[in-house]
PAFI-575409 format. One record per residue: x, y, z of N, C-alpha, C in turn. Coordinates in steps of 0.02 Angstrom, whole numbers, padded with zeros to 5 digits, always signed. Layout:
REM residues N
XYZXYZXYZ ...
***
This chain:
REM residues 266
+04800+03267+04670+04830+03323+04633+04864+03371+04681 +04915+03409+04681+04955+03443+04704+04925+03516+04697 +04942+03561+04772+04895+03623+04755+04966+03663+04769 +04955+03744+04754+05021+03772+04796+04994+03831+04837 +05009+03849+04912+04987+03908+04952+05034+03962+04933 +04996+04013+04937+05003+04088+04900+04982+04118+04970 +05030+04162+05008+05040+04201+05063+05032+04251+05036 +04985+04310+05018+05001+04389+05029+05021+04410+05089 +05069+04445+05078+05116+04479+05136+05123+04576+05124 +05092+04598+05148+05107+04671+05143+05120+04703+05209 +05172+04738+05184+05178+04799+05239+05161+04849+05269 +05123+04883+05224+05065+04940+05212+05005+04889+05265 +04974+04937+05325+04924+04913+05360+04899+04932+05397 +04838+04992+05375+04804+05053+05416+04811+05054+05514 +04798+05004+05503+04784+04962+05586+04868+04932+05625 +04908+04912+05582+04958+04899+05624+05001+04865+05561 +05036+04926+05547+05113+04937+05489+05162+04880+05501 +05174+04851+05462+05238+04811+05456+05207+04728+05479 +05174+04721+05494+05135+04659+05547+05164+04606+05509 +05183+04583+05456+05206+04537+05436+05282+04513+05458 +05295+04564+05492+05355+04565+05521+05362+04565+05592 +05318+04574+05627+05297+04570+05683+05325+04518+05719 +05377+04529+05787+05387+04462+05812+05355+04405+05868 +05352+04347+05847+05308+04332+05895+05360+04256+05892 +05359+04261+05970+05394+04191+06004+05472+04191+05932 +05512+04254+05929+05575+04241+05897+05579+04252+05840 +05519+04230+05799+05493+04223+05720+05461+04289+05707 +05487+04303+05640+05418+04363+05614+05365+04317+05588 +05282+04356+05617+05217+04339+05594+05240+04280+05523 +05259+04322+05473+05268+04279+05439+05287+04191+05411 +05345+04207+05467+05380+04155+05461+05321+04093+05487 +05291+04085+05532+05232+04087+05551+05184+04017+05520 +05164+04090+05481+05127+04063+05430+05142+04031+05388 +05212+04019+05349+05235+03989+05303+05237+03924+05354 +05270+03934+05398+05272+03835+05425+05207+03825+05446 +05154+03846+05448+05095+03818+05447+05074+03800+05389 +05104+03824+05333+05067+03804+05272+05138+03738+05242 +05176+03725+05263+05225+03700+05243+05176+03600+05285 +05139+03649+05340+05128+03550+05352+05048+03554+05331 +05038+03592+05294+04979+03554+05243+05012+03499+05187 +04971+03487+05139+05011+03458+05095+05015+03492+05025 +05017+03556+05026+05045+03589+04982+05114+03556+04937 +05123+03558+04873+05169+03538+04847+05233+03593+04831 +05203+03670+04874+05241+03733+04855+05201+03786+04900 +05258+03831+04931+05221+03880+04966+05270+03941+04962 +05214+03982+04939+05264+04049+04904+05220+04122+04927 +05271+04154+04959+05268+04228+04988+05258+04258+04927 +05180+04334+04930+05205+04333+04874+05188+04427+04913 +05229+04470+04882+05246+04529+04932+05262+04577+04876 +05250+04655+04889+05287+04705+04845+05337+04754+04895 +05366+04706+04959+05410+04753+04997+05457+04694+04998 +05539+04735+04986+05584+04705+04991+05607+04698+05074 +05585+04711+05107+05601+04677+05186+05576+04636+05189 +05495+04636+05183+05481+04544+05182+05498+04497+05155 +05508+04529+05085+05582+04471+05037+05621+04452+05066 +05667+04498+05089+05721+04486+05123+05722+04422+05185 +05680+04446+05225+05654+04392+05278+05615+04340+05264 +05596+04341+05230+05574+04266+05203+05600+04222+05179 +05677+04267+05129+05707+04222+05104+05771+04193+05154 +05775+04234+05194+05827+04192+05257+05775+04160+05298 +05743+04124+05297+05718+04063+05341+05705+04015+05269 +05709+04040+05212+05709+03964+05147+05656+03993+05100 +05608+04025+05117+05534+04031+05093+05535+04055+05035 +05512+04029+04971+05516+04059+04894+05468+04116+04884 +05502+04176+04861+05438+04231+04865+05450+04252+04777 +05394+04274+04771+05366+04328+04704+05353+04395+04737 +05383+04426+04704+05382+04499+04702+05313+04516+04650 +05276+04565+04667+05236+04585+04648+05191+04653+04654 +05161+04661+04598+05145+04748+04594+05117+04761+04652 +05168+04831+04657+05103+04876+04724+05045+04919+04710 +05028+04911+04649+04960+04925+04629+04922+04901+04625 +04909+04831+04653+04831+04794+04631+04795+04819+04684 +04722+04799+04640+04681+04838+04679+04629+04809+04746 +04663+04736+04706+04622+04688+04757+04667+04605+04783 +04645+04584+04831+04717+04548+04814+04713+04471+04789 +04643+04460+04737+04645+04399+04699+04704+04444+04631 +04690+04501+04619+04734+04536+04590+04805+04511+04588 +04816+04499+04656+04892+04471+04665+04912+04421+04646 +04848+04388+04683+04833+04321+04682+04869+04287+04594 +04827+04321+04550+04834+04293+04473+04891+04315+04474 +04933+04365+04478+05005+04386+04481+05031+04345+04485 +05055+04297+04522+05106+04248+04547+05072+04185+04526 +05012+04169+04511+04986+04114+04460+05030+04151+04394 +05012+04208+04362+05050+04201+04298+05120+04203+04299 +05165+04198+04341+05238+04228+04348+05254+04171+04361 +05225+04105+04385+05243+04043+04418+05222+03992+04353 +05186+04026+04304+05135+03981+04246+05131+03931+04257 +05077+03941+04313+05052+03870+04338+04967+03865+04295 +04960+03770+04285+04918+03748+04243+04850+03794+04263 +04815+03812+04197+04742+03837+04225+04698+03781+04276 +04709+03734+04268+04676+03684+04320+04708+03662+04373 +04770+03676+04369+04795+03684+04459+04762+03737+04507 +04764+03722+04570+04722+03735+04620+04793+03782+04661 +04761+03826+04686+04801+03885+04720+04764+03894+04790 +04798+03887+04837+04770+03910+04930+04770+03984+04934 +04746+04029+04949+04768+04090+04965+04768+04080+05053 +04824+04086+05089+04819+04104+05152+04835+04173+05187 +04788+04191+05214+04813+04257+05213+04892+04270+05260 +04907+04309+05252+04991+04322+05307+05002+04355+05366 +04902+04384+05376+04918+04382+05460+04861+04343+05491 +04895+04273+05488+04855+04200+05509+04928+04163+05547 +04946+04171+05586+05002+04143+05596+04977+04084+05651 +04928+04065+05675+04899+04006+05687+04853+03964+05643 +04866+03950+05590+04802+03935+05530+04802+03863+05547 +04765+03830+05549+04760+03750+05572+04780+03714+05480 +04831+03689+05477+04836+03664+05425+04791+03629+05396 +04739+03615+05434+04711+03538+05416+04669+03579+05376 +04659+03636+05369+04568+03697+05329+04616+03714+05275 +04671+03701+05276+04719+03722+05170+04687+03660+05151 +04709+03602+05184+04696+03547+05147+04630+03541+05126 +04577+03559+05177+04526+03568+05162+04488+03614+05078 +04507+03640+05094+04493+03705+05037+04516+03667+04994 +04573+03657+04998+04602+03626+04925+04551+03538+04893 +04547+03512+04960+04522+03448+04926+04442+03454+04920 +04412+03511+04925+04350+03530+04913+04343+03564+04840 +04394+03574+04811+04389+03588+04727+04398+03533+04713 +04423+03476+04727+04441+03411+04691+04385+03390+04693 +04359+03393+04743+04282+03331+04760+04221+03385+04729 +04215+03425+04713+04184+03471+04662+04195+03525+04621 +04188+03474+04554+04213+03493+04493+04168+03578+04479 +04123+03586+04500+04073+03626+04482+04085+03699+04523 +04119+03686+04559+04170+03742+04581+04210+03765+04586 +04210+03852+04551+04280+03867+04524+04331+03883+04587 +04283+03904+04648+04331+03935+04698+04290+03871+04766 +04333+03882+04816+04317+03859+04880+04334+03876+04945 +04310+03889+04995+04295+03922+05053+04267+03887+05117 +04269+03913+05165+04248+03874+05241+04198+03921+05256 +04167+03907+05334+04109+03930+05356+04135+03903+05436 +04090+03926+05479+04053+03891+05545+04018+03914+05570 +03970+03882+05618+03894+03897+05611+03904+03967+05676 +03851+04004+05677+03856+04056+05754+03797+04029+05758 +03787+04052+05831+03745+04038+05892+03715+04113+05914 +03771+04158+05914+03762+04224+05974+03725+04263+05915 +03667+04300+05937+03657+04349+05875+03698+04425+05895 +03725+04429+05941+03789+04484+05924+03817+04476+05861 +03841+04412+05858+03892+04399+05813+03848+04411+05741 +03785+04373+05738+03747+04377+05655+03740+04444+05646 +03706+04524+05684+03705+04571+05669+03784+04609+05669 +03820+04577+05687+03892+04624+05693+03893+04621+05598 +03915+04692+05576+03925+04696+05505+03994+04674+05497 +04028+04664+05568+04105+04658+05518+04109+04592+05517 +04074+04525+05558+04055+04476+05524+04017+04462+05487 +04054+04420+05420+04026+04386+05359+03985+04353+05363 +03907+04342+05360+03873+04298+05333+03876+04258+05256 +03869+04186+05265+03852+04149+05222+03811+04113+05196 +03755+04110+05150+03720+04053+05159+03739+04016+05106 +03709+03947+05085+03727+03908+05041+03668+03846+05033 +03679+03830+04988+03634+03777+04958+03654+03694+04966 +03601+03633+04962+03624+03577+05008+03703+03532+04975 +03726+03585+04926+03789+03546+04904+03845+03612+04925 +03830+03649+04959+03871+03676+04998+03889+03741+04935 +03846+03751+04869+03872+03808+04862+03826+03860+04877 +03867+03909+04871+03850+03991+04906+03805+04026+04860 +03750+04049+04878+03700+04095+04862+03715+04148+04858 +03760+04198+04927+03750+04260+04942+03807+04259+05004 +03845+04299+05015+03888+04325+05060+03860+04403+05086 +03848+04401+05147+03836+04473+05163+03850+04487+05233 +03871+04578+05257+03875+04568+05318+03798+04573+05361 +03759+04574+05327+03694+04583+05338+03654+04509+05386 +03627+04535+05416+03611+04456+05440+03557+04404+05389 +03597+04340+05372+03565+04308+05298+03545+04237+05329 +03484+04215+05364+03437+04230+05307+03400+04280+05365 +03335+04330+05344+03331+04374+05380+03258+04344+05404 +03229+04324+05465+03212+04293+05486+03137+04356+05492 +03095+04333+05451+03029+04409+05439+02992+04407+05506 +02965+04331+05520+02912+04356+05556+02950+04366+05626 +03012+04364+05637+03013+04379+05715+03089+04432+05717 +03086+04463+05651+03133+04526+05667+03091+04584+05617 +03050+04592+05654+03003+04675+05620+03033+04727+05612 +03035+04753+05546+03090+04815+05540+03051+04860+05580 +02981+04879+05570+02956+04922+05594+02951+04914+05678 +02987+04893+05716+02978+04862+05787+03058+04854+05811 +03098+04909+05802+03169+04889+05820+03209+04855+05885 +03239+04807+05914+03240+04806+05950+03278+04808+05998 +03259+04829+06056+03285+04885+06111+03356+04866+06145 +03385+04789+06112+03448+04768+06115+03447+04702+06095 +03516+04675+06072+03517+04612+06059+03492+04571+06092 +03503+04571+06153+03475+04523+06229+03404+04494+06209 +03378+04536+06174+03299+04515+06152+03287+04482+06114 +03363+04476+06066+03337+04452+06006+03331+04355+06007 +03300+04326+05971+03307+04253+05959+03318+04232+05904 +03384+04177+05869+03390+04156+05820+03327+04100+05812 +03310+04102+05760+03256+04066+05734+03270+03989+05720 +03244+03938+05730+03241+03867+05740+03228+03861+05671 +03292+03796+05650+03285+03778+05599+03318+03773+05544 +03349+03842+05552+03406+03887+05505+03452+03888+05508 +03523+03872+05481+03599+03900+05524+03614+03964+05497 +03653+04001+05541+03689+04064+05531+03737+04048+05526 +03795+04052+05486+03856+04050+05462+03947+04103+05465 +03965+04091+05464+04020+04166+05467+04037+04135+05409 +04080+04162+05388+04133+04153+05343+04204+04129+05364 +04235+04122+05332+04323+04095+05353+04344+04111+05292 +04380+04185+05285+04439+04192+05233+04498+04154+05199 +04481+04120+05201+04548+04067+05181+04482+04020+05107 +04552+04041+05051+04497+04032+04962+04549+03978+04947 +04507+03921+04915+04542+03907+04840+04533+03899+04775 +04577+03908+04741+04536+03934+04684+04571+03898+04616 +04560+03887+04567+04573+03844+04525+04607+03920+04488 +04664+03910+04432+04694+03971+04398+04654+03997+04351 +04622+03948+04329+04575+03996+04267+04513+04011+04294 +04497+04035+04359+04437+04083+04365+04486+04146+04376 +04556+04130+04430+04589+04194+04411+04596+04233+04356 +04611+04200+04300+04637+04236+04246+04588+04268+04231 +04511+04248+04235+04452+04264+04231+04431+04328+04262 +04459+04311+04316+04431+04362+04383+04464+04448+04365 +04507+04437+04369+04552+04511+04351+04513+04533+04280 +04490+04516+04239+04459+04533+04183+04369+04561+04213 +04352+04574+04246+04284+04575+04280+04301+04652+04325 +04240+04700+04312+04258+04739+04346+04215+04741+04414 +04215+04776+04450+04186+04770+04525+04112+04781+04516 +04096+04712+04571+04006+04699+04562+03959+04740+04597 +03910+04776+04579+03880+04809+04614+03880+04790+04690 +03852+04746+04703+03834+04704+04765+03913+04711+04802 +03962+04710+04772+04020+04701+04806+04067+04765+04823 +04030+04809+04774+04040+04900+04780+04008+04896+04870 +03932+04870+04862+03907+04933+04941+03938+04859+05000 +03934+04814+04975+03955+04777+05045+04013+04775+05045 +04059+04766+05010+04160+04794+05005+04159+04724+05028 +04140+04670+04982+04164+04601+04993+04179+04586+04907 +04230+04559+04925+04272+04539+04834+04218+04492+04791 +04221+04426+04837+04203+04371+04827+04139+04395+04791 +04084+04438+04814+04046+04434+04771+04037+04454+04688 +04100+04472+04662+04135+04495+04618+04113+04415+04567 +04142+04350+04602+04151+04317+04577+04073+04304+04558 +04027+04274+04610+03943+04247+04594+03934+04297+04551 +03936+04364+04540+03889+04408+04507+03905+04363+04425 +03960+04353+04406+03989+04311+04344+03988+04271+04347 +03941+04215+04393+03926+04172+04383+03990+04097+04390 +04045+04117+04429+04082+04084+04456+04058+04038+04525 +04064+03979+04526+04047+03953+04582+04077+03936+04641 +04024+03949+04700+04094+03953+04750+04072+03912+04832 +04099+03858+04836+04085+03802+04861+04108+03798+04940 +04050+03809+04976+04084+03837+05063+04043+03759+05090 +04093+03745+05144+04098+03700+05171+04136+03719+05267 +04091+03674+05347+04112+03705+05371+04178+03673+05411 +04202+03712+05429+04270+03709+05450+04289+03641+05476 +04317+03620+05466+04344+03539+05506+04362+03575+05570 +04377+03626+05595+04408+03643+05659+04411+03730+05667 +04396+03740+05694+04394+03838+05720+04443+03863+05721 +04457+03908+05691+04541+03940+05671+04544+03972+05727 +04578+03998+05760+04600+04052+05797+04593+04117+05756 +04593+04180+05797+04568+04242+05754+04651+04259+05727 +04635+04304+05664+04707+04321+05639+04716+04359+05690 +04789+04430+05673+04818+04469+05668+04794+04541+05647 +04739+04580+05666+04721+04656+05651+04758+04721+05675 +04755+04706+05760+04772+04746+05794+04818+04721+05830 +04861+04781+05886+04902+04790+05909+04891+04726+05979 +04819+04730+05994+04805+04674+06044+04784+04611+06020 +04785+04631+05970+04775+04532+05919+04844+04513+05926 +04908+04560+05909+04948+04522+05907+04972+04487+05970 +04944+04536+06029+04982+04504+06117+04941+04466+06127 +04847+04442+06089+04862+04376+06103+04868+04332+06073 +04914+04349+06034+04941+04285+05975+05013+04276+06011 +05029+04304+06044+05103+04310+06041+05098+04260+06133 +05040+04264+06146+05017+04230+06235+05006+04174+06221 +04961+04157+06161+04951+04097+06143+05004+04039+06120 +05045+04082+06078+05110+04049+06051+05158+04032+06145 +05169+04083+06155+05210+04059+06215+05176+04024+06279 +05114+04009+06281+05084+03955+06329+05088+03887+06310 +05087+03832+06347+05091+03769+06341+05045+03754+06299 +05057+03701+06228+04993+03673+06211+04941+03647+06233 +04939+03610+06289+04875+03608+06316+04840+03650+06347 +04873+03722+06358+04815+03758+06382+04793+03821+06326 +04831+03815+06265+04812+03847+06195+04735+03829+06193 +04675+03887+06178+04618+03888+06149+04606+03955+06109 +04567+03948+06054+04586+03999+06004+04555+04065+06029 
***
């Protein structure tokens, strides 16, 4: 079955304005990303933006864009936007990649995408990979995941999941990470932003208002489990490189792009 990638592209970006436009090795960010999603096997890959400069530039390198409201509030929000403007089948499958990924390993669209095919029982689909460092499990701005032995998801949190009782005592804080030990047995997970999602949980989704759980942790996705949508994480065939946030994400995206491929590591 044929899926199509859906680029949000905005201009608006607390941390570093315009980034979709950003040049790196000749190309804007953007451009980027679209030929990364162009050698998945997407059957369609569409910008979908509410600023007419990224229109503009997208559409001189070929790239089909949807214009879309600058009011949503979230961006599966968008997401259904350009599912309904494109009226694509409720059972067609949609990539969301985000648009400041301008190294995205094609081979994790395909992924996502052929992980709704191979389970019917999930409306959305998602990646993972395991951590090791417990910097990384207590850092809140990494995502924890856990999931169940068919790979769907229980709980998304930035909290460290699962919380390991007898050898992290609340009442016994401790005096630095260095001390701490991940527990044998268990994996710790991140997350990987990159969804796919079948159209009719979208149409679904925008009808749902914001889940408690997803109010105090400011994660969408849990929007979807609270309604009982299912959401099927699986881990990465390969380690993405980090997006595009800051001003020094982009110099080393822009070091990485201009070094030889064999000495590229993400």
């Amino acid at each position: 079955m044929s899926f199509t990638v859906v680029i949000p592209a905005r201009f608006a970006s607390s941390r570093l304005p315009g980034k979709p436009l950003a040049d790196i090795a000749g190309k804007p960010m953007v451009q980027h990303v679209c030929e990364r999603a162009a050698r998945s096997r997407a059957s369609r890959v569409v910008v979908a933006t509410d600023d007419e400069r990224i229109r503009r530039a997208c559409e001189s390198f070929g790239t089909e864009v949807v214009m879309t409201s600058p009011d949503h509030a979230s961006g599966t929000d968008r997401l259904e936007e350009v599912a309904r403007t494109l009226r694509l089948d409720p059972d067609h499958r949609v990539v969301n990649v985000q648009g400041d990924e301008p190294l995205i390993p094609p081979a994790l669209i395909n992924q996502v995408a052929d992980n709704l095919e191979r389970f019917p029982a999930a409306a959305i689909s998602t990646l993972c990979e395991p951590l090791h460092d417990p910097d990384q499990v207590f850092n809140p701005n990494v995502v924890k995941v856990v999931f169940d032995h068919e790979g769907m998801a229980h709980y998304f949190s930035r909290s460290p999941i699962p919380w390991a009782r007898e050898q992290w005592q609340l009442n016994s804080p401790f005096d630095s990470l260095a001390d701490v030990r991940l527990p044998e047995g268990v994996g710790y997970f991140r997350h990987i932003g990159i969804y796919g999602y079948r159209c009719s949980v979208l149409s679904r989704f925008v009808t749902w208002p914001p889940a408690p759980t997803e109010r105090v942790e400011s994660l969408e996705q849990l929007r979807a489990l609270y309604n009982g949508a299912r959401i099927h994480v699986a881990i990465a065939m390969e380690s993405p490189p980090g997006g595009v946030d800051t001003q020094s994400d982009l110099e080393r995206v822009r070091a990485l792009v201009a070094s030889p491929p064999e000495r590229r590591s993400p």
